[in-house]
N, C-alpha and C positions, 0 to 999 in steps of 0.2 A: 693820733694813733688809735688803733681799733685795739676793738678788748678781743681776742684770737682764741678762746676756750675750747676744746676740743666737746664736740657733740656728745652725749654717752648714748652707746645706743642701747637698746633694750636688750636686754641679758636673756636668751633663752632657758628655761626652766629645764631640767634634767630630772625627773623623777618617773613614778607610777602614772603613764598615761591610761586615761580611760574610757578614749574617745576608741571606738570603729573606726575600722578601715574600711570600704566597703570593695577594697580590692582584694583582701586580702582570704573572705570568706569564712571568719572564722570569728568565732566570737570568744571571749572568756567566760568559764562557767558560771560564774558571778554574777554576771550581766544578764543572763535568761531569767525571763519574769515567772520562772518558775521552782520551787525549794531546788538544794541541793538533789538530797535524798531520791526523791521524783526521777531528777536529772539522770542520775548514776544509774537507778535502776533503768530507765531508757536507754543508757548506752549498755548495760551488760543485756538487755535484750537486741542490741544490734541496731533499734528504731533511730537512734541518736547516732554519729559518726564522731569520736574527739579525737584527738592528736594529743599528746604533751611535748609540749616545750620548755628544755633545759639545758643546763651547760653541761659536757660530757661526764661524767662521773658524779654525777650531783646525784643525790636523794629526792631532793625535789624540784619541781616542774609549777608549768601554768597548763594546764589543761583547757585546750579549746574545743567547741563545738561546731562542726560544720554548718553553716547557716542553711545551704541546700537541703540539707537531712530536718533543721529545724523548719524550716518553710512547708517542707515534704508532709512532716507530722504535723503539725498546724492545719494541713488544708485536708489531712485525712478525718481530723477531727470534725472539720465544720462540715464534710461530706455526712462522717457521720451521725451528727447532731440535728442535722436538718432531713434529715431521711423521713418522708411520713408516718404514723404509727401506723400498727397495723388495721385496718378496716379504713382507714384515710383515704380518698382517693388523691393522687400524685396530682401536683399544682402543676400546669403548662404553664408556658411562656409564650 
């Protein structure tokens, strides 16, 4: 006779994920490698785009960051950090 045990399979976890989705376009504010504080003031200037997500009558939420808006200011940054100074003459390529 065989020994007939039923297999167990692996139990999926149910909690706080805090992986990206990269479909989804949105990050958690947490998650930008940059302080809160920074963050906030970026979106009440408009440079940043966030959303909050929460259930209908809640007080609180998850606040996300559009990735496109973070990508947008990232590249504005490096535009203008790499700018010549002035009396420089501009690098060709």
């Amino acid at each position: 006779m065989e020994n007939t045990q039923p297999v167990s399979k692996a139990r999926k976890r149910r909690g706080k994920a805090r992986n990206v989705s990269p479909l989804t376009g949105y990050i958690p504010l947490n998650q930008l490698p940059i302080g809160e504080t920074l963050t906030r003031k970026l979106i009440d200037k408009d440079i940043l785009f966030s959303i909050v997500v929460g259930s209908p009558g809640s007080r609180r939420g998850v606040r996300l960051v559009s990735l496109e808006s973070w990508e947008a200011y990232t590249k504005s940054l490096a535009k203008e950090q790499h700018k010549p100074a002035k009396g420089e003459p501009a690098k060709s390529k």
